[in-house]
N, C-alpha and C positions, 0 to 999 in steps of 0.2 A: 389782694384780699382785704376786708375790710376787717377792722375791732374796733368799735366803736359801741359804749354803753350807757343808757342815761338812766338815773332810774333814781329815785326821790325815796327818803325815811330818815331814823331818828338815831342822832348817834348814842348807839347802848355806852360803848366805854372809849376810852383814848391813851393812847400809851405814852409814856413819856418820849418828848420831843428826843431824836439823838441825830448824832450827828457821820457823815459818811467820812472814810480817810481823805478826802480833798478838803473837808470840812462847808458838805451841803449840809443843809438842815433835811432830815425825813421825821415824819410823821405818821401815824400808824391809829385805824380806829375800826373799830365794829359800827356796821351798819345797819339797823333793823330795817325791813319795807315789809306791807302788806297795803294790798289791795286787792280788789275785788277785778275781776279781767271775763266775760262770758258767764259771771255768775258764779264764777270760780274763786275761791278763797286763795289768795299769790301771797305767800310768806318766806321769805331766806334774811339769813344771816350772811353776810358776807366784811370782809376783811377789804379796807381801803386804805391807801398810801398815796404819799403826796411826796416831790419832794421841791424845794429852793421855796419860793416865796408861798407856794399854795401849802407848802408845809406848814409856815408859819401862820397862815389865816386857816390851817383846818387845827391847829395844835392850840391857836384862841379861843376855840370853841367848847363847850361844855359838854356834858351826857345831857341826853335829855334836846337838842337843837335839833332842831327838822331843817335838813338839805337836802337839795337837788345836785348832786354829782355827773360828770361825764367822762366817759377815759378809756383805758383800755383793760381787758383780761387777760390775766396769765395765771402760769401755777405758781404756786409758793416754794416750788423747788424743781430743782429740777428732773427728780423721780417722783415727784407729787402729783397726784389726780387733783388737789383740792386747790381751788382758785380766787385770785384776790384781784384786786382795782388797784389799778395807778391811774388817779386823778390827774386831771389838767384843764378841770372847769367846775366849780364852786359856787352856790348861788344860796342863800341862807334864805330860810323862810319863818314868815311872822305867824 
């Protein structure tokens, strides 16, 4: 089965860098996107995480930076319907 998601917007906020018990770097961020897709107004909030070095170049980054993301989806727990990103491909835009 595939998971695989790409999808480009503006990080609303970023949480402080922490770190995992082996002592990876994670990082944690809100993701705004809209576009326009058949005329149709495409709006979500979604929640991204990174961890080892792409933690460190999305935890560089400010509110307010328009990225392109890629990775995969999962729930945020394990009785949770609500879903977030683990990034593993990073592209900043001007």
């Amino acid at each position: 089965m595939n998971n695989r998601l790409v999808i480009d917007g503006e990080i609303l906020s970023l949480e402080p860098e922490r770190f995992s018990p082996a002592g990876i770097p994670i990082a944690k961020a809100t993701l705004k996107h809209e576009s326009r897709q058949s005329g149709q107004l495409m709006q979500c909030e979604l929640t991204i995480a990174a961890q080892g070095e792409m933690a460190r170049k999305l935890s560089g980054l400010s509110p307010g930076s328009q990225i392109t993301v890629s990775g995969a989806i999962t729930r945020t727990g394990q009785n949770s319907r609500t879903v977030m990103m683990w990034i593993n491909q990073l592209t900043t835009k001007i």
